[in-house]
PDB file as gemmi writes it, atoms N, CA and C in Angstrom:
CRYST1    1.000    1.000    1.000  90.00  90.00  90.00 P 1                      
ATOM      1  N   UNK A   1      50.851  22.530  44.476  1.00  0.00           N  
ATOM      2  CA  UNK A   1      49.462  22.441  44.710  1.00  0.00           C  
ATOM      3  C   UNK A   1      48.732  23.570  43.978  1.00  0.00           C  
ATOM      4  N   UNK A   2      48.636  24.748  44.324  1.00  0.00           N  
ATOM      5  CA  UNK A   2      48.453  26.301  43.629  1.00  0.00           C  
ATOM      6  C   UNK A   2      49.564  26.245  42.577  1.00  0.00           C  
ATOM      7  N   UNK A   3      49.171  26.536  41.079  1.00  0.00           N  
ATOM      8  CA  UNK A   3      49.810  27.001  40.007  1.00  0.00           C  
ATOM      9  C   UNK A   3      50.186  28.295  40.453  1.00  0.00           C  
ATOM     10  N   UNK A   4      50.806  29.271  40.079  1.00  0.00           N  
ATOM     11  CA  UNK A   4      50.643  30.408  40.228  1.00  0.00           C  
ATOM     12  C   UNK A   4      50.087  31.082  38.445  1.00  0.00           C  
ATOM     13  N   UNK A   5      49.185  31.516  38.389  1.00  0.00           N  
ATOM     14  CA  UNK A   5      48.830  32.341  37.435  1.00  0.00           C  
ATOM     15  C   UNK A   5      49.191  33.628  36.796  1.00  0.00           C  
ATOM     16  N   UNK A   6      49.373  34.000  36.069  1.00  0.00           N  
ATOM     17  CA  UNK A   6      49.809  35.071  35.629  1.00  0.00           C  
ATOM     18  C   UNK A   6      49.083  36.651  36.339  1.00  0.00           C  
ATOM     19  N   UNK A   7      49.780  37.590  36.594  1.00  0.00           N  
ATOM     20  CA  UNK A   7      48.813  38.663  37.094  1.00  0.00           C  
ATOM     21  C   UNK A   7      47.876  39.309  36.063  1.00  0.00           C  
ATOM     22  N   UNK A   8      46.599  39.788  36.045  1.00  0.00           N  
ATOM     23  CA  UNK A   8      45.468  40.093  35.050  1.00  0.00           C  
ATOM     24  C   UNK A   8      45.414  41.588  34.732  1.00  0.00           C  
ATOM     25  N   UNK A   9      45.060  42.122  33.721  1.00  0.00           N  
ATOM     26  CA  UNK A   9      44.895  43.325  33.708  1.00  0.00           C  
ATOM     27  C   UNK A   9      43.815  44.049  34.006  1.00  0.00           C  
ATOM     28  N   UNK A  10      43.398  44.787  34.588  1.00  0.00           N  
ATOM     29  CA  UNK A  10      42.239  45.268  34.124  1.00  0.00           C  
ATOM     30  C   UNK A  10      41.536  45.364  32.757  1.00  0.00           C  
ATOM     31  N   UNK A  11      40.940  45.012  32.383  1.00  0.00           N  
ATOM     32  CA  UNK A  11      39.917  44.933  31.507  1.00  0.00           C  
ATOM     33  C   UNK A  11      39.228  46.632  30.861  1.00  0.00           C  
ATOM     34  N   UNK A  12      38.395  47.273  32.268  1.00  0.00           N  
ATOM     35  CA  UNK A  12      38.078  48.530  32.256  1.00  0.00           C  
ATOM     36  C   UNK A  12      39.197  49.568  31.585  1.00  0.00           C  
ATOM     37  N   UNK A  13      40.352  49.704  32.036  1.00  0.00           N  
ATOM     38  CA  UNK A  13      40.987  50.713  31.384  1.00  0.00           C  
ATOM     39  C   UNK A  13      41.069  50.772  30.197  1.00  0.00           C  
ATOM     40  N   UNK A  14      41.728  50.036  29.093  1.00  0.00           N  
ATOM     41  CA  UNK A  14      41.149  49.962  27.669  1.00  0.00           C  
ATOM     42  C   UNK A  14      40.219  50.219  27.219  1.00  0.00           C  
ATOM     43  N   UNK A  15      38.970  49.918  28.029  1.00  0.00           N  
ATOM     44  CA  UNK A  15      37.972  50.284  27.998  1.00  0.00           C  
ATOM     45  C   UNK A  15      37.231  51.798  27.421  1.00  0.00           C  
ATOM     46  N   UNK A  16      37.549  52.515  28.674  1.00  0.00           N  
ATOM     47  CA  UNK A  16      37.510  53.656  29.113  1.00  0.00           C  
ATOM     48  C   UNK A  16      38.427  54.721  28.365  1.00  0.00           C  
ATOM     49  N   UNK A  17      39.505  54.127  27.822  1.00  0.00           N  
ATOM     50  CA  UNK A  17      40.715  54.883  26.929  1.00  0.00           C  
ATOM     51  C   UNK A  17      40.190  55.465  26.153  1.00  0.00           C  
ATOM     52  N   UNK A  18      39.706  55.085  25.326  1.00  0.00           N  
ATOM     53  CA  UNK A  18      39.217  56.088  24.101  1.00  0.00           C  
ATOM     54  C   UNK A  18      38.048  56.854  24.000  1.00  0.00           C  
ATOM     55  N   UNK A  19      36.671  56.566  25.016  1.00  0.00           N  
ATOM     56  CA  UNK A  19      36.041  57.875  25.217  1.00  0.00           C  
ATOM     57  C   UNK A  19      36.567  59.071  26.064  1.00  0.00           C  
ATOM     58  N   UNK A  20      37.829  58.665  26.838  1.00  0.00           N  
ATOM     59  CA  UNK A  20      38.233  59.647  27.797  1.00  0.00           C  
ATOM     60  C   UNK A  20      39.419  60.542  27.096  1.00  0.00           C  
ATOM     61  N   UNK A  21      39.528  59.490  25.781  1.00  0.00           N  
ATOM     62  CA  UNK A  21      40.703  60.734  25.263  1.00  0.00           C  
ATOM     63  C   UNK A  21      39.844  61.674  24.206  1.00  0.00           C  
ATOM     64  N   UNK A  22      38.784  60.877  23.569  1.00  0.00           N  
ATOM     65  CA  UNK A  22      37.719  62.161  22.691  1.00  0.00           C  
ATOM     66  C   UNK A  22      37.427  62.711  23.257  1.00  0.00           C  
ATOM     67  N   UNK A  23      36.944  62.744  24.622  1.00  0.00           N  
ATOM     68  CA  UNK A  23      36.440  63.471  25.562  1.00  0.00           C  
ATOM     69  C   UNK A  23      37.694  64.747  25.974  1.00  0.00           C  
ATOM     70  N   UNK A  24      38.253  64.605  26.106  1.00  0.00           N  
ATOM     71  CA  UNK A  24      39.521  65.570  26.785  1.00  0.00           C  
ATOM     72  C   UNK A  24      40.076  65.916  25.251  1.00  0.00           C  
ATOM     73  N   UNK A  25      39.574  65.965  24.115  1.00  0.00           N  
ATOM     74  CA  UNK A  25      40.339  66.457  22.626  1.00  0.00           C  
ATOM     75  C   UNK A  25      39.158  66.954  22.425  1.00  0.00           C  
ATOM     76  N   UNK A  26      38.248  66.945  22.335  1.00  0.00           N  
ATOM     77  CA  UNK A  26      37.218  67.748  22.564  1.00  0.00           C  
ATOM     78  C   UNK A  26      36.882  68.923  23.078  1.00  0.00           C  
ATOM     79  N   UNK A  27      37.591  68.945  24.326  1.00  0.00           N  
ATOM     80  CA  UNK A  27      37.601  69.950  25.059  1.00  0.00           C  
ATOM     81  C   UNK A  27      38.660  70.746  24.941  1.00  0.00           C  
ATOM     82  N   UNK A  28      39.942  70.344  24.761  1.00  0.00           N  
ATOM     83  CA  UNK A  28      40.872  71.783  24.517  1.00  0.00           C  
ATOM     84  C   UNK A  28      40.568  71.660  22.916  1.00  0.00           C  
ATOM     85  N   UNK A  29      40.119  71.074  21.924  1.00  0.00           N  
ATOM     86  CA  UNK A  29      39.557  72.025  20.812  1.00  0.00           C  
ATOM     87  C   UNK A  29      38.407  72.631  20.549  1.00  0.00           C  
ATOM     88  N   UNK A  30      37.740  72.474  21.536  1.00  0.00           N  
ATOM     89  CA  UNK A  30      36.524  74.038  21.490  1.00  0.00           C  
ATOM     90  C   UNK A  30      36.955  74.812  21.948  1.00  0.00           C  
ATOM     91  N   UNK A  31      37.049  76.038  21.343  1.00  0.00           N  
ATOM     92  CA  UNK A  31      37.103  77.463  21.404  1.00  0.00           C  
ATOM     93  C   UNK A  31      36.572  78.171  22.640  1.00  0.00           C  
ATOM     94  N   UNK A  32      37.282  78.891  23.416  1.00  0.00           N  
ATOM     95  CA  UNK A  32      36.944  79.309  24.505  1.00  0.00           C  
ATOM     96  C   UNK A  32      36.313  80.881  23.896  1.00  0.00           C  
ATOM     97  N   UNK A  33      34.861  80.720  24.050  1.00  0.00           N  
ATOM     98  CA  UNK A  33      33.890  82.046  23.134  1.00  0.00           C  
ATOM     99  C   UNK A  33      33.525  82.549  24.753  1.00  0.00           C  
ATOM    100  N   UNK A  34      32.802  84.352  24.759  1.00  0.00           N  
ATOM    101  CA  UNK A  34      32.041  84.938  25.748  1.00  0.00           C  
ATOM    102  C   UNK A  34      30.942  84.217  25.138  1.00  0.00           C  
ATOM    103  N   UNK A  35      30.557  83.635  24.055  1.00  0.00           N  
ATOM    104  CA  UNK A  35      29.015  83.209  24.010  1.00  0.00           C  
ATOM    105  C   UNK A  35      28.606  82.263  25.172  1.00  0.00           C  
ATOM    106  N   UNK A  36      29.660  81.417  25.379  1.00  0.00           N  
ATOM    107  CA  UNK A  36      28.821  80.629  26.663  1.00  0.00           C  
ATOM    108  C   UNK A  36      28.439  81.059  27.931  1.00  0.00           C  
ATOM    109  N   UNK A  37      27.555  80.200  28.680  1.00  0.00           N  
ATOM    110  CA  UNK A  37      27.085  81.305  29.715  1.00  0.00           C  
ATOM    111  C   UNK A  37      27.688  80.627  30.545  1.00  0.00           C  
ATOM    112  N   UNK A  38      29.162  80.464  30.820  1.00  0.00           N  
ATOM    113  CA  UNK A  38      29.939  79.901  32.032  1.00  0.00           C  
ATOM    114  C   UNK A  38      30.629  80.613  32.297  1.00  0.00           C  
ATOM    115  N   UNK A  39      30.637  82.280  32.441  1.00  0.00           N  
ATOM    116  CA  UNK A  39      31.547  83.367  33.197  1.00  0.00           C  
ATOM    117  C   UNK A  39      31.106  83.339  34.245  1.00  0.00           C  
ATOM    118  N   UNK A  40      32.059  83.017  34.876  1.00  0.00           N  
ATOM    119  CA  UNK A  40      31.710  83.129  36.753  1.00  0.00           C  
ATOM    120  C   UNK A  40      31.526  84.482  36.826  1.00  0.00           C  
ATOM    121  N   UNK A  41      32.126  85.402  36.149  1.00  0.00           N  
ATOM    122  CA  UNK A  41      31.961  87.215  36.664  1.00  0.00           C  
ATOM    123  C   UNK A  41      30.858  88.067  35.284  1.00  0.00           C  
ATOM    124  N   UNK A  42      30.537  88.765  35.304  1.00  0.00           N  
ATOM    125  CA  UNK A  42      30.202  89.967  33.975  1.00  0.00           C  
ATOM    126  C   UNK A  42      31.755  90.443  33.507  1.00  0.00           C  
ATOM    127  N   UNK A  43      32.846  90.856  34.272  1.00  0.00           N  
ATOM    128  CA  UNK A  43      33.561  91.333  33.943  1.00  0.00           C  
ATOM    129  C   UNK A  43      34.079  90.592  32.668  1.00  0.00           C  
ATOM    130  N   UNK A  44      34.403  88.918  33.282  1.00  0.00           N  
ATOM    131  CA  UNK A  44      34.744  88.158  32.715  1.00  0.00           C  
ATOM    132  C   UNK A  44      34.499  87.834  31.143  1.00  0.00           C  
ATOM    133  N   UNK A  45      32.832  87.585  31.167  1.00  0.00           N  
ATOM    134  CA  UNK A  45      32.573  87.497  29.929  1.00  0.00           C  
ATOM    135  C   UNK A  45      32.548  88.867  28.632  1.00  0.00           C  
ATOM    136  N   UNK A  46      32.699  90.292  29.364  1.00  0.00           N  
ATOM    137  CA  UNK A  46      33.101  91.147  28.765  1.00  0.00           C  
ATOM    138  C   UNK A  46      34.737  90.664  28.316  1.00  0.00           C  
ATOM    139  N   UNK A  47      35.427  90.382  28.826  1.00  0.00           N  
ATOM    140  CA  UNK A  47      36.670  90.818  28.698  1.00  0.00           C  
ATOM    141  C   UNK A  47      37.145  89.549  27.146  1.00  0.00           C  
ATOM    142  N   UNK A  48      36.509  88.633  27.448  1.00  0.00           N  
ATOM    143  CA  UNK A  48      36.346  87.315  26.490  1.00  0.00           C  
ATOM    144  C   UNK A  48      35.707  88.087  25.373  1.00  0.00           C  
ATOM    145  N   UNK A  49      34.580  88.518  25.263  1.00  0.00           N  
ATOM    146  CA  UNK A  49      34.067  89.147  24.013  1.00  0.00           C  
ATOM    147  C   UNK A  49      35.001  89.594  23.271  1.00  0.00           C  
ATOM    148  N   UNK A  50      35.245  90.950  24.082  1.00  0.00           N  
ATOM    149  CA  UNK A  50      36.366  91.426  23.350  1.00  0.00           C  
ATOM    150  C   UNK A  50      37.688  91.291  22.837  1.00  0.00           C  
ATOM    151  N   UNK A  51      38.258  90.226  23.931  1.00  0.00           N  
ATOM    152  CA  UNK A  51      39.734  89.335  23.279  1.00  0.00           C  
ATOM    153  C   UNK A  51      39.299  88.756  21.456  1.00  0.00           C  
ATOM    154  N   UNK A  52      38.208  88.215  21.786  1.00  0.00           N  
ATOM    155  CA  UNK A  52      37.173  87.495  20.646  1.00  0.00           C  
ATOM    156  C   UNK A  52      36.692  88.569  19.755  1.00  0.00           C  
ATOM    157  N   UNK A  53      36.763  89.329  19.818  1.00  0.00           N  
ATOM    158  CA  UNK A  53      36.224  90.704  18.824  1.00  0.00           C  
ATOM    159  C   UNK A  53      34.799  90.481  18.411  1.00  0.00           C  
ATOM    160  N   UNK A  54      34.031  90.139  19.471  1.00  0.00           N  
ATOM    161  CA  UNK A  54      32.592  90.061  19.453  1.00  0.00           C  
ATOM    162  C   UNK A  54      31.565  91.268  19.847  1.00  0.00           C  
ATOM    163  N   UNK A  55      33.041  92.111  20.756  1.00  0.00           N  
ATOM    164  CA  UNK A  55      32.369  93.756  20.931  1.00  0.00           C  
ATOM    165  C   UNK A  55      33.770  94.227  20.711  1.00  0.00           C  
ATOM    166  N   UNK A  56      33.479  95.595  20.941  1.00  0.00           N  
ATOM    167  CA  UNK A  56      34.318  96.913  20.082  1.00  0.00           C  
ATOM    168  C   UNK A  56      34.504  97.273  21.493  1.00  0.00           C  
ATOM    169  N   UNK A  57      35.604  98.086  22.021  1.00  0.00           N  
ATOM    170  CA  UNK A  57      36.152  98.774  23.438  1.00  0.00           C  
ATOM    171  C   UNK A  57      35.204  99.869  23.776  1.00  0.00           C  
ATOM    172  N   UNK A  58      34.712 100.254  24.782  1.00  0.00           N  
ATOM    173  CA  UNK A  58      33.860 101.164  25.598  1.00  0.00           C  
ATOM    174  C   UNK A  58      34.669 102.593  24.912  1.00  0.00           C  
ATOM    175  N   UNK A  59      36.043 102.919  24.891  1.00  0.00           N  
ATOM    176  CA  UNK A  59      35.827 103.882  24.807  1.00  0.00           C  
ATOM    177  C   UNK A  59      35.044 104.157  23.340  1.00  0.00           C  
ATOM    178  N   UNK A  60      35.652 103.198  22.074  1.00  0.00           N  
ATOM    179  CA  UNK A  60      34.454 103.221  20.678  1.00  0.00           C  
ATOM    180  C   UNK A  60      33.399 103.870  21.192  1.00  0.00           C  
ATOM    181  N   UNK A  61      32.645 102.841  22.070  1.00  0.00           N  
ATOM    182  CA  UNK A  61      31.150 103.253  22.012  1.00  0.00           C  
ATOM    183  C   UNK A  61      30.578 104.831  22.618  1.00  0.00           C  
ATOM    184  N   UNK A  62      31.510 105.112  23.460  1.00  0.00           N  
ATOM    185  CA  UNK A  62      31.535 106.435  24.203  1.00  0.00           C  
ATOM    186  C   UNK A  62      31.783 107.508  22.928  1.00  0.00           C  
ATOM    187  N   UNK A  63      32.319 107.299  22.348  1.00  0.00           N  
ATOM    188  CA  UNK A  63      32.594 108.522  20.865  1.00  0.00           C  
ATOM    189  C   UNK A  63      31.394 108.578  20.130  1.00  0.00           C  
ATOM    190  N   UNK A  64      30.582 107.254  19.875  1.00  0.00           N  
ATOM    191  CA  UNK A  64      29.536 106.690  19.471  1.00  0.00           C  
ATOM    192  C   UNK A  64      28.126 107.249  20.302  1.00  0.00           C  
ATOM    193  N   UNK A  65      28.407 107.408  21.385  1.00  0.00           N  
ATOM    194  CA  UNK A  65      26.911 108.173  22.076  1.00  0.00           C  
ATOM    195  C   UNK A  65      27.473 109.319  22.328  1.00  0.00           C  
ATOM    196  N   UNK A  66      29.307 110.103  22.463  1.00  0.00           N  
ATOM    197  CA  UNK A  66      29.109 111.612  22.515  1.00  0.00           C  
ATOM    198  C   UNK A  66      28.644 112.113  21.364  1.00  0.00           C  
ATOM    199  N   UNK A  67      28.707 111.579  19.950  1.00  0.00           N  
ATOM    200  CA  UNK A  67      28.690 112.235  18.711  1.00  0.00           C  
ATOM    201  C   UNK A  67      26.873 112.237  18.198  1.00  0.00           C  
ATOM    202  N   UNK A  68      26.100 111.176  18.685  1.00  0.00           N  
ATOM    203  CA  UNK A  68      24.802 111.020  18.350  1.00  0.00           C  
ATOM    204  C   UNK A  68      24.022 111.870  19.714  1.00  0.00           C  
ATOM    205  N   UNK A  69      24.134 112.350  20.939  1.00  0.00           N  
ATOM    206  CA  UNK A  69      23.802 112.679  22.355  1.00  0.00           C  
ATOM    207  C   UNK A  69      24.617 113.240  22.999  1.00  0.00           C  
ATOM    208  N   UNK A  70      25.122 114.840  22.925  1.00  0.00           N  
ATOM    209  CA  UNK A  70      25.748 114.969  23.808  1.00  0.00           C  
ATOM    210  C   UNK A  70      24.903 114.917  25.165  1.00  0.00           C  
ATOM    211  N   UNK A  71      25.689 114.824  26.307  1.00  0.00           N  
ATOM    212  CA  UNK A  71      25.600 115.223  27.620  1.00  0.00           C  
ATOM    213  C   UNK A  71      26.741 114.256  28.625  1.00  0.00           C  
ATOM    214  N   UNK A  72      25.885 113.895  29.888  1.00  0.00           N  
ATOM    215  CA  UNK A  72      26.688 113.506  31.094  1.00  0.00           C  
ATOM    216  C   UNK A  72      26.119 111.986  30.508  1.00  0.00           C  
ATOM    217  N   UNK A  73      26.848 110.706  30.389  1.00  0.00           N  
ATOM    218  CA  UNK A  73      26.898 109.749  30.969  1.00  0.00           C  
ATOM    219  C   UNK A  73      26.796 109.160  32.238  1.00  0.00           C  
ATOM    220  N   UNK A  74      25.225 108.591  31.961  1.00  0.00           N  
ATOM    221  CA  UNK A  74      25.442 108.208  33.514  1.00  0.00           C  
ATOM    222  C   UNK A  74      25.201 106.765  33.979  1.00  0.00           C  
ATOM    223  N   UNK A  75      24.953 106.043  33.061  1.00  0.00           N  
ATOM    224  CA  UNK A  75      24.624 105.123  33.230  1.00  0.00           C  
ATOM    225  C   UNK A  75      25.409 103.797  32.000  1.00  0.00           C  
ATOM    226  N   UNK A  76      26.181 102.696  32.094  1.00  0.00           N  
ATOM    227  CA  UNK A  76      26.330 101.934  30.850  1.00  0.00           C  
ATOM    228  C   UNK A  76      26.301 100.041  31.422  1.00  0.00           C  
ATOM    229  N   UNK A  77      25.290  99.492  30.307  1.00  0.00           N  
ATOM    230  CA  UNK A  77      25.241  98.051  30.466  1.00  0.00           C  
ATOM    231  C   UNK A  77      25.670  97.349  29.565  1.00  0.00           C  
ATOM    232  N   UNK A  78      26.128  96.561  29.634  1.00  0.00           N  
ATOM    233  CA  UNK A  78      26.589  95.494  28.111  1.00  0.00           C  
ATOM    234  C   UNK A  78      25.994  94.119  28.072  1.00  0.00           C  
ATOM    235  N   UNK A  79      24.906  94.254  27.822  1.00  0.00           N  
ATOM    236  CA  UNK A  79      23.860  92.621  28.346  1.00  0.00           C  
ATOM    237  C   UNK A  79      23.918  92.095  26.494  1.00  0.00           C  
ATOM    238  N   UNK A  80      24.002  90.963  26.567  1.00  0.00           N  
ATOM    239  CA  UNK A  80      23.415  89.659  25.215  1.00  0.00           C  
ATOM    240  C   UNK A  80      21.868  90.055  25.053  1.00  0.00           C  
ATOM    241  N   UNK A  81      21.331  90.074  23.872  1.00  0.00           N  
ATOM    242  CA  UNK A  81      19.742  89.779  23.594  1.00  0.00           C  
ATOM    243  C   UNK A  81      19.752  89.338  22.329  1.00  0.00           C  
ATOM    244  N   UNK A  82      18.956  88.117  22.055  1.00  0.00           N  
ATOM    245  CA  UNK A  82      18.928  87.583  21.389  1.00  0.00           C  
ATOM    246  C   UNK A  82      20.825  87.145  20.513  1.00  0.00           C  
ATOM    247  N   UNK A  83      20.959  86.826  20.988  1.00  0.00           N  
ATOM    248  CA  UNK A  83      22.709  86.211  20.355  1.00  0.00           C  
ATOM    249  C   UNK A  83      23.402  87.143  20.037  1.00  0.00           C  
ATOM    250  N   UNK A  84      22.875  88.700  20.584  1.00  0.00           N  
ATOM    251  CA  UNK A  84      23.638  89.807  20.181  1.00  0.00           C  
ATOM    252  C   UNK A  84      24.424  90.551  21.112  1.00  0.00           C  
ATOM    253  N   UNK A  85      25.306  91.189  21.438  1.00  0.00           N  
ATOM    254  CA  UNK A  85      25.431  91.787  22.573  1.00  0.00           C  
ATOM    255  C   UNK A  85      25.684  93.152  22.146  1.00  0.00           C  
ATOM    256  N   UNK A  86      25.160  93.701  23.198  1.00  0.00           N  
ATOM    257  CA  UNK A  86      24.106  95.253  23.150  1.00  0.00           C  
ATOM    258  C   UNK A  86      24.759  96.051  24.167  1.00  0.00           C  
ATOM    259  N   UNK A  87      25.129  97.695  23.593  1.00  0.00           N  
ATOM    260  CA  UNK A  87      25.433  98.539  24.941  1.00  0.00           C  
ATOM    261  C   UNK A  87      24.296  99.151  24.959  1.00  0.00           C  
ATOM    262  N   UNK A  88      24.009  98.916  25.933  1.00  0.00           N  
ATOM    263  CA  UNK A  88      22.407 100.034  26.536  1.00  0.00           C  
ATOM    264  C   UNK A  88      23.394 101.046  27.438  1.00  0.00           C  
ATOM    265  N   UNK A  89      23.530 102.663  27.159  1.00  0.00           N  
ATOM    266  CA  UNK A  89      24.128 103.462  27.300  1.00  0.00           C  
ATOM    267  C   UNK A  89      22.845 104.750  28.066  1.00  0.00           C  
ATOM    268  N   UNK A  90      23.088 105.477  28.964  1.00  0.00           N  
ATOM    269  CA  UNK A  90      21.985 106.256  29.166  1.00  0.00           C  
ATOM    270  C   UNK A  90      22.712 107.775  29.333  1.00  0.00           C  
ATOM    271  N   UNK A  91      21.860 108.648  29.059  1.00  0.00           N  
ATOM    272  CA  UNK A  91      22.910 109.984  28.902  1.00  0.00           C  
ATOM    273  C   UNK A  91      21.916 110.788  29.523  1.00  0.00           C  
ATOM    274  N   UNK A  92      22.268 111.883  30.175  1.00  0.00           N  
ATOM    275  CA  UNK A  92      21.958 112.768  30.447  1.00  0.00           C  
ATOM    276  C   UNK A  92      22.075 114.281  29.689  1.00  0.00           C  
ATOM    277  N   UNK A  93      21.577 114.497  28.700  1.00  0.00           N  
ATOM    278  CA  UNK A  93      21.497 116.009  28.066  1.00  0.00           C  
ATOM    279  C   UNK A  93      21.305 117.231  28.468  1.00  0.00           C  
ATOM    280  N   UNK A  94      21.849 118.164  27.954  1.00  0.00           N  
ATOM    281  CA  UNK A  94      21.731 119.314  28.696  1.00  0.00           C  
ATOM    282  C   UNK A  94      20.159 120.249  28.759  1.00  0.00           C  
ATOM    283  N   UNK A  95      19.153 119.586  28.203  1.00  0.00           N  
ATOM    284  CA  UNK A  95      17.698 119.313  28.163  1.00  0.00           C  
ATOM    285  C   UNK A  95      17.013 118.592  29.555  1.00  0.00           C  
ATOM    286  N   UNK A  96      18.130 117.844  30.472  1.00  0.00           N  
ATOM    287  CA  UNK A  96      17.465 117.620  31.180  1.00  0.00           C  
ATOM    288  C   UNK A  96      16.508 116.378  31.242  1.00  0.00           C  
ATOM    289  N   UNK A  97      16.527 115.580  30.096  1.00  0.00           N  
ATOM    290  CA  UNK A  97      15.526 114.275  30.105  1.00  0.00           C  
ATOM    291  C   UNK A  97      16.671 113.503  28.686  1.00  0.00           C  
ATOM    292  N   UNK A  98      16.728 112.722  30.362  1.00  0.00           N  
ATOM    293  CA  UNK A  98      17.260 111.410  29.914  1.00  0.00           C  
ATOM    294  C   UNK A  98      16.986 110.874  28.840  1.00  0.00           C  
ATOM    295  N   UNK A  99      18.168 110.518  27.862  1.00  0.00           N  
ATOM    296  CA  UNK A  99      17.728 109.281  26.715  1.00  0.00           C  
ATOM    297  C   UNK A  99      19.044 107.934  27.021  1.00  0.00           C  
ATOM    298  N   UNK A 100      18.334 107.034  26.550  1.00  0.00           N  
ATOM    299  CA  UNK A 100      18.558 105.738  26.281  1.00  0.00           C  
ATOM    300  C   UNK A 100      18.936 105.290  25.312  1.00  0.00           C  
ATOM    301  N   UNK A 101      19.958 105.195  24.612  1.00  0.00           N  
ATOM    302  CA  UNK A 101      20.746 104.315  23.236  1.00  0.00           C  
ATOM    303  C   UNK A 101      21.044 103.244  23.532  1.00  0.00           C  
ATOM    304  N   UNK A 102      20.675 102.156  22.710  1.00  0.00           N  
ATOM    305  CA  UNK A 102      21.318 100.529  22.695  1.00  0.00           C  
ATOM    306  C   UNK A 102      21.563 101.211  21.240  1.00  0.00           C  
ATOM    307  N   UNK A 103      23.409  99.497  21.769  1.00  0.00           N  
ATOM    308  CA  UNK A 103      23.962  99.975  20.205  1.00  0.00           C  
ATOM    309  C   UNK A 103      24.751  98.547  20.218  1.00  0.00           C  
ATOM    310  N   UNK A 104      24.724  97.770  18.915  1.00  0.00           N  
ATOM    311  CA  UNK A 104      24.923  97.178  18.709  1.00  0.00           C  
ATOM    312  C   UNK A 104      26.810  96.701  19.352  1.00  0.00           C  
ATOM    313  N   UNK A 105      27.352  95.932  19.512  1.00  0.00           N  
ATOM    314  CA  UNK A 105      28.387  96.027  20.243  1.00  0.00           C  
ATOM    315  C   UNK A 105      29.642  95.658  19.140  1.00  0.00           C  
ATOM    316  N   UNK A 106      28.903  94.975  18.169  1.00  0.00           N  
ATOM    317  CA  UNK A 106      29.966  94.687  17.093  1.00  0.00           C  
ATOM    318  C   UNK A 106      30.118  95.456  16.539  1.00  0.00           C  
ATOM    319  N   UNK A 107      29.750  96.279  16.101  1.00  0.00           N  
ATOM    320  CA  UNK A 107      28.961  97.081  14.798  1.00  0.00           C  
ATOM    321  C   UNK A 107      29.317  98.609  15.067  1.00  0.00           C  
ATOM    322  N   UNK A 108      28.863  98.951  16.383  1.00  0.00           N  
ATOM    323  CA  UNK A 108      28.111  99.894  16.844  1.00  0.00           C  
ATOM    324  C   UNK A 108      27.529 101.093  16.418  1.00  0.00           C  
ATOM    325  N   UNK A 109      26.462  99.968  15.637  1.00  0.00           N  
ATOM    326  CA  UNK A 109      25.211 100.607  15.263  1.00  0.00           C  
ATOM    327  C   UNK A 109      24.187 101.109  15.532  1.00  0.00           C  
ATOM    328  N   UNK A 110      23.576 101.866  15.607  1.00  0.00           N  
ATOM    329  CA  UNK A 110      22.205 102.854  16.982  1.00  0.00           C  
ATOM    330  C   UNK A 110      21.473 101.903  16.618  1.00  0.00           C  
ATOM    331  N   UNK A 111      20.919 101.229  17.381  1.00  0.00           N  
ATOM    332  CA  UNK A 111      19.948 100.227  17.452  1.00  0.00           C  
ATOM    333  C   UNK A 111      18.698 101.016  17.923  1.00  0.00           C  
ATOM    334  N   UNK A 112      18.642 101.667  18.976  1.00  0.00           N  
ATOM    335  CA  UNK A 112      17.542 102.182  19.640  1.00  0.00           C  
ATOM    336  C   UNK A 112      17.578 103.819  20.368  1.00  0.00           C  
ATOM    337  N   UNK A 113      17.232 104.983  19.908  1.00  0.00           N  
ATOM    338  CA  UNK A 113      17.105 105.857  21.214  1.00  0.00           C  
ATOM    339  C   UNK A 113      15.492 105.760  21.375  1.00  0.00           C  
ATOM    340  N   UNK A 114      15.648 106.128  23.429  1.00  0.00           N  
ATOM    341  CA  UNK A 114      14.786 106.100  23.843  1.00  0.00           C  
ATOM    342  C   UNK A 114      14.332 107.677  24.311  1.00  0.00           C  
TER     343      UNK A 114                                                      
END                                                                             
């Protein structure tokens, strides 16, 4: 009475196969950069920079503001501006008034005393 029919395939999976494999080849061949802004921590995206040689090691930059400023270090940030990333460094001199150096992080080039 009932033929029995053959069992069917899904249709969808074939489908779906080949944007899901560009999709996933895509992704382990982009380059894991600190440029993106998906560091769950600061630490994080420091530590990526530098695996990436997009900044130079703190102590560099510390030789870099004892030799241009002596004094006490008291303060250090490593923030992006404009696609660059910047140590804003603050020192304390034996003068007594604070200065402010940003320095380029690749480079570390005196960008700025304040």
């Amino acid at each position: 009475m009932f033929s029995r029919l053959p069992p069917r395939r899904p249709r969808f999976v074939p489908c779906l196969a080949a944007p899901l494999l560009a999709i996933a080849l895509a992704c382990a061949a982009a380059p894991v950069s600190a440029r993106d802004d998906h560091c769950k921590k600061d630490q994080d995206c420091a530590r990526a920079a530098l695996v990436h040689g997009e900044i130079r090691p703190l102590s560099e930059v510390l030789g870099v503001v004892r030799d241009k400023v002596p004094g006490d270090i008291i303060e250090i940030e490593l923030d992006r501006e404009d696609g660059i990333w910047v140590y804003e460094v603050k020192v304390l001199p034996s003068s007594g008034r604070r200065k402010k150096l940003e320095i380029d992080a690749r480079t570390l080039e005196i960008l700025k005393i304040k």
